[in-house]
C-alpha positions in Angstrom: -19.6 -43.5 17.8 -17.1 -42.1 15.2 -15.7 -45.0 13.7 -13.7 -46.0 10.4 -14.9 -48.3 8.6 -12.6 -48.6 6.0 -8.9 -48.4 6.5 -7.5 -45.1 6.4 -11.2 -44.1 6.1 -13.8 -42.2 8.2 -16.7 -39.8 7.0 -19.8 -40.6 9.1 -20.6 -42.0 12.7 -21.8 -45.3 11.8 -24.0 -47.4 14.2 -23.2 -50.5 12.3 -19.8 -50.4 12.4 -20.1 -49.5 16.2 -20.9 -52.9 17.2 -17.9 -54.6 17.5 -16.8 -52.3 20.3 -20.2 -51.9 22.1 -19.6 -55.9 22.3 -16.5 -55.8 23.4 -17.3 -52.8 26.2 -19.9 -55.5 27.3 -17.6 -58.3 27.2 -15.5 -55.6 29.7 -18.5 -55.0 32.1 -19.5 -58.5 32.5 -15.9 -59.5 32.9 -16.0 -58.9 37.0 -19.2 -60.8 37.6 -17.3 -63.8 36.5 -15.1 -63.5 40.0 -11.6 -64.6 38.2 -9.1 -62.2 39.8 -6.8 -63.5 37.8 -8.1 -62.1 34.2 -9.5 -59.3 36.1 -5.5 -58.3 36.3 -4.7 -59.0 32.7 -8.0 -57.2 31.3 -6.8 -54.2 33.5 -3.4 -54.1 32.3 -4.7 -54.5 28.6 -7.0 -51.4 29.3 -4.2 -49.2 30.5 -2.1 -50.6 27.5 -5.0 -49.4 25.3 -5.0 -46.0 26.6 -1.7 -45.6 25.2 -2.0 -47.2 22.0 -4.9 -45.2 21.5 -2.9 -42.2 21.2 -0.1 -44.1 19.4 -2.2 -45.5 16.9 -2.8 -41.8 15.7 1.0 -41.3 15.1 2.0 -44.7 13.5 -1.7 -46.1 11.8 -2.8 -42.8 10.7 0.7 -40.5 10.5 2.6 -42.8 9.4 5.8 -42.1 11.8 7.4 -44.6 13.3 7.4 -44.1 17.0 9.1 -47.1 19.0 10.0 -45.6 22.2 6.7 -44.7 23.3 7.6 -46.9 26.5 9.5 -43.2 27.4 6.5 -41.4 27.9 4.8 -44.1 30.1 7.6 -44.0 32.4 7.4 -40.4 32.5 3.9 -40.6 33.3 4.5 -43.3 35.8 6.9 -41.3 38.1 5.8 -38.0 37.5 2.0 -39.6 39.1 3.9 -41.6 41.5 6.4 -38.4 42.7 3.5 -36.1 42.7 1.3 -38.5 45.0 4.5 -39.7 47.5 5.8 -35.9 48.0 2.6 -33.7 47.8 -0.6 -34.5 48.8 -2.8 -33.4 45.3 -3.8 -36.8 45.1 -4.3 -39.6 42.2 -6.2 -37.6 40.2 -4.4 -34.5 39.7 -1.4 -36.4 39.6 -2.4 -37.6 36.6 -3.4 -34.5 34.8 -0.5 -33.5 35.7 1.2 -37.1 34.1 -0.7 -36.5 31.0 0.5 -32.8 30.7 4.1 -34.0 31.1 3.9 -36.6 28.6 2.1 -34.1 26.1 4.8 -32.1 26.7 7.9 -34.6 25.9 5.5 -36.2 22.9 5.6 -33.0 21.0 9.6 -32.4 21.8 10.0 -36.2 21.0 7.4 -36.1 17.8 9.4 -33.2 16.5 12.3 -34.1 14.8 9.6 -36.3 12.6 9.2 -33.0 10.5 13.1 -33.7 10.0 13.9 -37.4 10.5 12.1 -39.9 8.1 11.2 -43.7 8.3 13.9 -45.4 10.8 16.0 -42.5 11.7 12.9 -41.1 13.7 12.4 -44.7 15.4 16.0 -45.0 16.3 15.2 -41.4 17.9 12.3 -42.5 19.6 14.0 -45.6 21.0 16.9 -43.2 22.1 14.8 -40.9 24.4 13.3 -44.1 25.6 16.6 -45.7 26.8 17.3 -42.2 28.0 14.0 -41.7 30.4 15.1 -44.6 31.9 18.7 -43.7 32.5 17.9 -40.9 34.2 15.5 -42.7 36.4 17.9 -44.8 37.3 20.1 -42.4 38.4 18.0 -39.6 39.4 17.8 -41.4 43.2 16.3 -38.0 45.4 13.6 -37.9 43.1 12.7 -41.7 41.4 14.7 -43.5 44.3 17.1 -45.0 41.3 17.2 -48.8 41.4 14.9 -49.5 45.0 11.9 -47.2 43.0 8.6 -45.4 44.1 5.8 -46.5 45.7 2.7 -46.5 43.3 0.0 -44.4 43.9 -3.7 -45.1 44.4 -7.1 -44.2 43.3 -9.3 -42.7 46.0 -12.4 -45.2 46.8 -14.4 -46.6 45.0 -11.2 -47.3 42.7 -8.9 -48.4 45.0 -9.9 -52.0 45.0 -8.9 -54.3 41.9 -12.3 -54.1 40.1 -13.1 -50.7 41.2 -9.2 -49.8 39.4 -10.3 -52.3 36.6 -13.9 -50.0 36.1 -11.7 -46.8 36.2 -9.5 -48.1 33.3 -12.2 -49.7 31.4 -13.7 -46.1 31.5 -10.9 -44.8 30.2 -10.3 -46.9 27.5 -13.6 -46.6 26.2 -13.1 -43.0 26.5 -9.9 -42.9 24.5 -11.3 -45.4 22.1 -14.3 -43.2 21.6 -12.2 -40.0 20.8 -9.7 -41.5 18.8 -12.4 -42.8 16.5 -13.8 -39.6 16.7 -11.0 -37.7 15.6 -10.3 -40.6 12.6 -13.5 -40.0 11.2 -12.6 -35.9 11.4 -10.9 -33.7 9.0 -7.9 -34.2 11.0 -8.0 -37.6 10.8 -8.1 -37.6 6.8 -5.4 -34.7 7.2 -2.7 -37.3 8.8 -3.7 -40.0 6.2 -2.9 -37.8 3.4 0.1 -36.9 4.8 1.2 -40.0 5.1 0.2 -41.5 2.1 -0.2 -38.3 -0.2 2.1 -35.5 1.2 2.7 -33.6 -1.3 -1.5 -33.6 -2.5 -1.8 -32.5 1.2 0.0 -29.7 1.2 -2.3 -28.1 -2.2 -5.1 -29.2 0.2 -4.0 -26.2 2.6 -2.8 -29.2 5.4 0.4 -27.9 7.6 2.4 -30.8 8.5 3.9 -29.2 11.5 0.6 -28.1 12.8 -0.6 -31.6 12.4 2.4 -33.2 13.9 1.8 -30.8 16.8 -1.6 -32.1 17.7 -1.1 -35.7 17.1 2.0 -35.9 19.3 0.3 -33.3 21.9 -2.2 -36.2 22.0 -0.5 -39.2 21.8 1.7 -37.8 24.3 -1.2 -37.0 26.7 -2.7 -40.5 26.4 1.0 -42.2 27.1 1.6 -40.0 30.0 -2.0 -40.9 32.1 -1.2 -44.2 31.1 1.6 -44.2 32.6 0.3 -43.1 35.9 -2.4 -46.0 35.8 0.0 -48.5 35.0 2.6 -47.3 38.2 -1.0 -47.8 40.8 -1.3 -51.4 38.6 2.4 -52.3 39.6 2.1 -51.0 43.3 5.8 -50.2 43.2 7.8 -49.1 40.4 11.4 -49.4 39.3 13.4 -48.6 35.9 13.2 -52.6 35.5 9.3 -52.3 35.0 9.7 -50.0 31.6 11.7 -52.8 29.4 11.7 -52.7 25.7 9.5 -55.2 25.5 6.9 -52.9 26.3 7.8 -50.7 23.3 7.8 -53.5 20.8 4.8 -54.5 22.2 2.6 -51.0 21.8 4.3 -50.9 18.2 3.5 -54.3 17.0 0.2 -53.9 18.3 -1.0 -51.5 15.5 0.9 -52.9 12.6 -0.7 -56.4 13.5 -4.4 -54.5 14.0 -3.8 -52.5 10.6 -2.7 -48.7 10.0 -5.7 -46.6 9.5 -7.8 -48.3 11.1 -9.1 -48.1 15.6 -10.8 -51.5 16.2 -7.9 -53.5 14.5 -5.0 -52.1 16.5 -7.9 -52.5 19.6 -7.8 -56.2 18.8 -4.3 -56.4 18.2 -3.5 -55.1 22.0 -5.7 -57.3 23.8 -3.9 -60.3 21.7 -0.4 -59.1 22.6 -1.7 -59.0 26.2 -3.3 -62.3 27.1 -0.4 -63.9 24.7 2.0 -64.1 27.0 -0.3 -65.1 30.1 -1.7 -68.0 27.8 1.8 -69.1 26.7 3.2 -68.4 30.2 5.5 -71.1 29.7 7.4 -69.5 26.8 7.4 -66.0 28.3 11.4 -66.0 28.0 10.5 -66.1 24.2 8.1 -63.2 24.2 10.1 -60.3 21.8 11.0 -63.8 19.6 6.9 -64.1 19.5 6.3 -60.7 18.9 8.3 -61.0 15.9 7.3 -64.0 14.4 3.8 -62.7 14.7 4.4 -60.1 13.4 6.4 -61.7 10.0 3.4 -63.6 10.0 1.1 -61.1 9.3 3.5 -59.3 7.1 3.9 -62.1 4.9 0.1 -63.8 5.1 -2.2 -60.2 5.9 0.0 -57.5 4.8 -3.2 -55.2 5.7 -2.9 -56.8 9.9 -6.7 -57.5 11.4 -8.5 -54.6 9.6 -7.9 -56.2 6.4 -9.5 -59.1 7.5 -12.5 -57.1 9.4 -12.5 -55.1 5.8 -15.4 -57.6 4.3 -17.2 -54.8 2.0 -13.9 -53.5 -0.2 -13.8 -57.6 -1.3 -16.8 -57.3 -3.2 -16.0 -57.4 -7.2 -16.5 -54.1 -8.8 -18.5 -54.0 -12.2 -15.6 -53.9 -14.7 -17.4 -52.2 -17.8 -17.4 -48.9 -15.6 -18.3 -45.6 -17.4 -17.7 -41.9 -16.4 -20.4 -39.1 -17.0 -19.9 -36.2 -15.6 -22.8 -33.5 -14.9 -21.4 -29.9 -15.6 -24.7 -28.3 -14.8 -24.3 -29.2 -11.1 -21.6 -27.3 -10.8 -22.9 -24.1 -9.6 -24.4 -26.2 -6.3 -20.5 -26.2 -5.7 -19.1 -22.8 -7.5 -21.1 -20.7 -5.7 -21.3 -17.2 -7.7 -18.8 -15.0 -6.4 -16.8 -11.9 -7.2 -13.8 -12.1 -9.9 -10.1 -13.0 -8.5 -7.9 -11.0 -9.4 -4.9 -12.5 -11.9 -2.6 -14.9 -10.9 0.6 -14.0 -12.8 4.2 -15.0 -12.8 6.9 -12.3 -13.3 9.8 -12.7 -15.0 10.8 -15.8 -12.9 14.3 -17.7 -13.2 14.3 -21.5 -12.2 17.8 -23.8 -13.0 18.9 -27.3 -11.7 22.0 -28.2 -11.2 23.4 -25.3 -14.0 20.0 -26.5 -16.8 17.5 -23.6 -16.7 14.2 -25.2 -16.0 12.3 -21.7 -16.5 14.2 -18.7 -18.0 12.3 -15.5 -17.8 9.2 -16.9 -18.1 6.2 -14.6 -17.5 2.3 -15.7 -17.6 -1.0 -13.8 -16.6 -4.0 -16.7 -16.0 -7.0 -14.4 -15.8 -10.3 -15.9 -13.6 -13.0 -17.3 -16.1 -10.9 -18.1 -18.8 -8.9 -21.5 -19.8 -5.4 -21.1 -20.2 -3.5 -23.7 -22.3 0.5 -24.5 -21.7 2.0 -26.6 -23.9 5.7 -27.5 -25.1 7.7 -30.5 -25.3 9.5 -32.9 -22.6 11.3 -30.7 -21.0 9.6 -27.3 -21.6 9.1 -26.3 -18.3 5.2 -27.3 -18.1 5.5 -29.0 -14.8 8.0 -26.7 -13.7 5.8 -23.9 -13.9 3.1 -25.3 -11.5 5.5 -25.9 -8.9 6.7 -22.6 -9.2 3.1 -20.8 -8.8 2.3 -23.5 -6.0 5.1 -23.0 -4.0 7.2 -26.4 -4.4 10.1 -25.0 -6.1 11.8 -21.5 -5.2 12.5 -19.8 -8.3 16.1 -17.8 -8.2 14.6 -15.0 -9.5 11.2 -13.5 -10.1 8.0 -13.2 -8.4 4.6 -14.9 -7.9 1.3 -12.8 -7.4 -1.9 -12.9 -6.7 -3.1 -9.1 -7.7 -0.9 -7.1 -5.8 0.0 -9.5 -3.1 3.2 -11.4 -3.6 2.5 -15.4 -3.1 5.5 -16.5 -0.7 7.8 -19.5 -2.3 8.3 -22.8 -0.7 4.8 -22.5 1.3 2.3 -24.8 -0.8 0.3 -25.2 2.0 -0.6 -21.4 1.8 -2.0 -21.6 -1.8 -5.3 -23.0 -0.9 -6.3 -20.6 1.0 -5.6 -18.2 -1.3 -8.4 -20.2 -3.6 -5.4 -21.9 -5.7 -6.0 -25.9 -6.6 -4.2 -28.2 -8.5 -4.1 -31.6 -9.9 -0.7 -34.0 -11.0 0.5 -35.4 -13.8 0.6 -38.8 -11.5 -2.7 -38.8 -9.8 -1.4 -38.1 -5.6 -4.3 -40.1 -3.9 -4.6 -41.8 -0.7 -5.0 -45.6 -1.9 -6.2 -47.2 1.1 -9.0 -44.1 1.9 -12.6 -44.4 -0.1 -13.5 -42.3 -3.0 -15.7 -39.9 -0.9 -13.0 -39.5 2.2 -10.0 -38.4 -0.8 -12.7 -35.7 -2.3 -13.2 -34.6 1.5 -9.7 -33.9 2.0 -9.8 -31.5 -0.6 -11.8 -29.1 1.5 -9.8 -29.4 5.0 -8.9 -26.0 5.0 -13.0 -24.8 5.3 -13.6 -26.9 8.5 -13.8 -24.4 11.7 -14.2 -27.3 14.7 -10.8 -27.8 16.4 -8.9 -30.8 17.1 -10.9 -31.4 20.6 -14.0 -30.3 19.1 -13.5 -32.9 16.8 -12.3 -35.6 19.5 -15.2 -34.9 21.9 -17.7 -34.8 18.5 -18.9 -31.5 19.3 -21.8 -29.7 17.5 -19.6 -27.6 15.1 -17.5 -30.7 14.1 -20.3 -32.4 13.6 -21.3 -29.7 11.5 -18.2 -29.4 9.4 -18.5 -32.9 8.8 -22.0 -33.2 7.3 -21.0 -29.4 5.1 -18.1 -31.6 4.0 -19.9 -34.7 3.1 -22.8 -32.3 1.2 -20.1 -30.7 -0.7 -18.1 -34.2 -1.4 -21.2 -35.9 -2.7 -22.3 -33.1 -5.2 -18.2 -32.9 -6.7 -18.0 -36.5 -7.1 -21.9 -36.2 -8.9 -19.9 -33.3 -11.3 -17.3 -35.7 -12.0 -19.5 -38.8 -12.9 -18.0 -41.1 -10.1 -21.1 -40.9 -6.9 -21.4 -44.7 -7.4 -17.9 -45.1 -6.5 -18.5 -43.0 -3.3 -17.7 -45.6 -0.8 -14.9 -47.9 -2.6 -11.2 -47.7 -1.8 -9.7 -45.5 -3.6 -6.9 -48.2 -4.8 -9.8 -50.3 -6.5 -10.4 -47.1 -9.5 -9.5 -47.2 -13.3 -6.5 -44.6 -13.9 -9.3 -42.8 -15.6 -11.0 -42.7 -12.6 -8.5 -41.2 -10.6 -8.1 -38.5 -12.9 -11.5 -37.2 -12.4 -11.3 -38.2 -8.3 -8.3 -35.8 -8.3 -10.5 -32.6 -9.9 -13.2 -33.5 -7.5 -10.7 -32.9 -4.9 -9.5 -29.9 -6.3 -13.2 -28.5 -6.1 -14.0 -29.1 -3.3 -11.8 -26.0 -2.3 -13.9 -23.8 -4.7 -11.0 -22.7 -6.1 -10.6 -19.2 -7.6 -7.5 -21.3 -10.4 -7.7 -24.6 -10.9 -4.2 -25.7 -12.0 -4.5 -29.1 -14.1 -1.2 -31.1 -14.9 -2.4 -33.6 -18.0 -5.6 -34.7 -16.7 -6.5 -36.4 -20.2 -3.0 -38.5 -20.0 -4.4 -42.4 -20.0 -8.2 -41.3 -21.3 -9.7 -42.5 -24.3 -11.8 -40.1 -27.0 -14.7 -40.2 -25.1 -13.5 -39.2 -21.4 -11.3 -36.5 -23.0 -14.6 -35.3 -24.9 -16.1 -35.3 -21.3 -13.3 -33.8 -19.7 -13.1 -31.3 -22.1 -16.8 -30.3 -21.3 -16.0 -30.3 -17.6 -13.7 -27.9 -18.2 -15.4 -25.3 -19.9 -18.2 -25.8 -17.6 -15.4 -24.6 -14.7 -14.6 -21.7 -16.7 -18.5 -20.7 -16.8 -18.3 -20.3 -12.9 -15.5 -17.8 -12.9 -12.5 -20.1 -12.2 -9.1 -19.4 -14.1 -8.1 -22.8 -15.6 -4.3 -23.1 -16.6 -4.0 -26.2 -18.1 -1.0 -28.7 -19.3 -1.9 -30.8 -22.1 -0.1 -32.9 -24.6 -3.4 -33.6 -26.6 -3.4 -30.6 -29.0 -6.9 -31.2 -30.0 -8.2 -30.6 -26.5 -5.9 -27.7 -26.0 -7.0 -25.9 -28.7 -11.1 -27.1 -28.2 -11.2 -25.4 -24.4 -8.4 -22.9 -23.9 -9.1 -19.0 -24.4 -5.5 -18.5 -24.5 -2.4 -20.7 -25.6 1.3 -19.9 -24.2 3.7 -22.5 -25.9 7.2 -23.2 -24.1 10.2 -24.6 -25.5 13.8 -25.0 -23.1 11.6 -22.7 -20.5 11.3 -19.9 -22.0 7.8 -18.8 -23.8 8.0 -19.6 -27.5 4.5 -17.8 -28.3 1.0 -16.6 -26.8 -1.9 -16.2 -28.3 -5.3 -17.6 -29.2 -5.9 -21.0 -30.5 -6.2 -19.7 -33.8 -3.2 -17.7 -33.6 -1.0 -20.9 -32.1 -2.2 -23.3 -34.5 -0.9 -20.6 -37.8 2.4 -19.8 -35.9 5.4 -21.3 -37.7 7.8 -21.9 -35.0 5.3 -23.3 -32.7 4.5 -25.9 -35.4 8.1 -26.6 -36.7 8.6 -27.2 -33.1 5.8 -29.1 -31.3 3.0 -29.6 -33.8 4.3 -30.8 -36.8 3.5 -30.1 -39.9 
């Protein structure tokens, strides 16, 4: 099994970390031969309340979006199962296909306006269509029967007893617990991390946030909706009154207690929330007042929820006296010889904020194999500039290209796969996702499995993910940091990150690398290094343009020197040339 082992983390299917649900799956199958009806009950409602969470998990652990009102989609799934089985005779089973279609369906129109909506705006939204759902329900009588209900469906034989329904939804939990893990330890799963944690970094990756929206909420959706039809055979008889929002606070609390990032923590965190109230049956009246003091609980005492606690290896002190040596001469195991781009060149491009020119008729040709320098003062335009070619800001006039094609503004998630990296002046990394899982995310764009290749572990994900891993392991080797391979991420020396970041970047074997102060924060002997990395780059055909306040470096690597001052270009030329030009050094240098 596909499992995380790390919060926010995946890479590898892991037999060791599988243990914890094979023991739980046992605990399941053993459960009947016990004989207690009673927990038999409770173990199959926490199953069905799994199979939802499951998918939810995805969207709030890994996505980041808050998504209260996923109670909505179980109700949808619920009548549209029971509807289908009292008015048709397509029995249970399609019913539910059909359930899980219909709540794939509404997750995407209700998962949405997350591209739009951010934080508690989009939960206020989700709780809407939720209270909505269940207002038309209510009053939808020809169909739902309004206030008197449906009957719930069955399972055909051998499921239609209690423990044969139990088996069915143990079944299906495991099965939803298997993909989700699955797809967590996938490309896609990194993807929805980073753009949760790292947006703007996922974007240079080449990650589309509305594609990946799309998925996860076609997903989530799907898992909420057969849910839902499970649940209506578990209640026998179903009414608006049986979708309450206690039900949504209790899916969402579920993963924040278990951890975000993380499957067998949010796992945990449901089967708590569902024997809770059976074990404290007397104070059931109190349950939402529960819920939340639980949940300020773990806020306040395990900000991280379960996983943190489960998280045993990331405690382990790190050697302090850390050094980083990177090994240029594995390079070409990643930079693969290849054919020269073409130039990447800005033309004549206009950029102002609020009425103060940012960029004012700046041009710049950054040729492949050679090291570019930009330098300037606060304020120069330096940053400015490498929004500009990767498509965050939308100059007023002017043009990007790429040779003779024309690189389309405000689309940065189109530059990597036209071979364009980049680095920031504040390293963008995901903090709670190892060192080898941020390098990975660089090269999300070269996986071919799709999202249900990846779910059902097929052979091609499975071999994107070892291709990935290969190519992960020799950039963080380049960079000097393959003994930090399997520590969070949050646990590094600035210094560190700064080199994690250009592993990232080439991972994408980019065609430019674009690097926004990467010596900021190093001392002599890392920019040495650094500087050597650099050139190294160069060697294998890549076009560096490179932002640097350390005049020394600039003028030890770059080919080429373009100085800006107010954002226009004060002068262009060779080191040599820069170093001997008055203005430039009455300017910037000194002197």
């Amino acid at each position: 099994m596909s499992v995380s082992a790390t919060p926010g983390t995946a890479t590898a299917p892991s037999l060791r970390a599988a243990w914890p649900y094979a023991l739980l799956l046992a605990a399941g199958i053993l459960l009947p031969f016990t004989g207690n009806d009673y927990w038999g009950i409770i173990a199959t409602r926490a199953a069905i309340y799994w199979v939802l969470v499951a998918g939810l998990n995805l969207v709030v652990g890994f996505a980041g979006q808050l998504a209260i009102g996923y109670v909505g989609l179980l109700t949808l799934g619920a009548y549209t199962t029971a509807v289908l089985c009292a008015r048709t005779s397509i029995g249970m089973v399609p019913a539910l296909a059909a359930a899980g279609a219909v709540g794939a369906g509404f997750g995407v129109l209700v998962g949405l306006p997350a591209l739009r909506l951010r934080t508690f705006y989009f939960a206020m939204g989700t709780l809407g269509f939720a209270t909505i759902v269940t207002q038309v329900a209510l009053a939808w009588t020809d169909v739902t029967g309004g206030g008197v209900g449906v009957p719930g469906p069955v399972l055909p034989a051998p499921f239609d007893t209690p423990w044969g329904f139990y088996a069915a939804c143990l079944a299906l939990a495991a099965l939803c617990t298997w993909m989700t893990a699955n797809i967590a330890a996938s490309r896609f799963g990194r993807a929805f991390v980073a753009i949760r944690d790292a947006e703007v970094a996922a974007e240079v990756c080449g990650i589309g946030k509305p594609r990946m929206f799309v998925l996860v909420f076609l997903f989530s959706g799907a898992t909420a909706g057969i849910a839902g039809g499970l649940f209506a055979d578990l209640q026998t008889y179903i009414t608006p009154d049986a979708f309450t929002f206690d039900l949504s606070v209790l899916f969402f609390i579920a993963i924040l207690i278990g951890g975000r990032g993380s499957i067998l923590g949010p796992l945990l965190g449901t089967l708590l929330l569902t024997a809770l109230p059976e074990v404290a049956a007397p104070l059931v009246a109190w349950s939402t007042f529960l819920y939340a003091a639980l949940l300020l609980v773990i806020v306040l005492l395990i900000p991280g929820g379960i996983a943190s606690l489960l998280d045993w290896r990331n405690r382990r002190p790190l050697e302090r006296d850390r050094s980083i040596v990177p090994r240029p001469e594995l390079l070409p195991e990643l930079l693969v010889e290849r054919h020269r781009a073409p130039p990447l060149a800005m033309r004549d491009i206009a950029l102002s904020f609020d009425g103060v020119h940012a960029i004012d008729g700046l041009s710049l040709t950054l040729h492949a194999g050679e090291v570019h320098g930009l330098i300037g003062p606060n304020g120069s335009g330096k940053t400015t500039t490498l929004n500009v070619i990767c498509g965050f800001a939308q100059p007023q006039r002017g043009t990007v290209t790429l040779g003779e094609a024309t690189l389309p503004a405000g689309a940065p998630q189109s530059r990597a796969s036209s071979g364009i990296a980049r680095t920031f002046q504040t390293p963008r990394l995901v903090g709670e996702a190892r060192v080898i899982d941020n390098v990975m995310i660089g090269g999300t764009v070269t996986g071919r499995a799709s999202f249900m290749e990846a779910a059902l572990s097929l052979v091609r994900h499975r071999r994107d993910e070892r291709e990935l891993v290969r190519r992960a392991a020799i950039a963080l080797r380049c960079v000097g940091l393959e003994a930090l391979a399997t520590v969070r991420c949050d646990r590094l020396q600035h210094s560190e990150l700064r080199f994690l970041e250009i592993a990232r970047a080439l991972m994408l074997a980019p065609d430019f690398l674009l690097l926004d102060e990467p010596a900021a924060g190093l001392s002599a002997a890392e920019i040495e290094h650094l500087g050597r990395l650099i050139r190294a780059i160069r060697d294998r055909g890549v076009g560096v343009l490179l932002v640097e306040h350390h005049a020394d470096m600039i003028f030890d690597v770059c080919d080429r020197v373009s100085v800006l001052n107010l954002g226009r270009e004060l002068a262009a030329g060779t080191p040599a040339e820069i170093r001997a030009h008055r203005e430039v050094v009455s300017a910037y240098l000194g002197g």
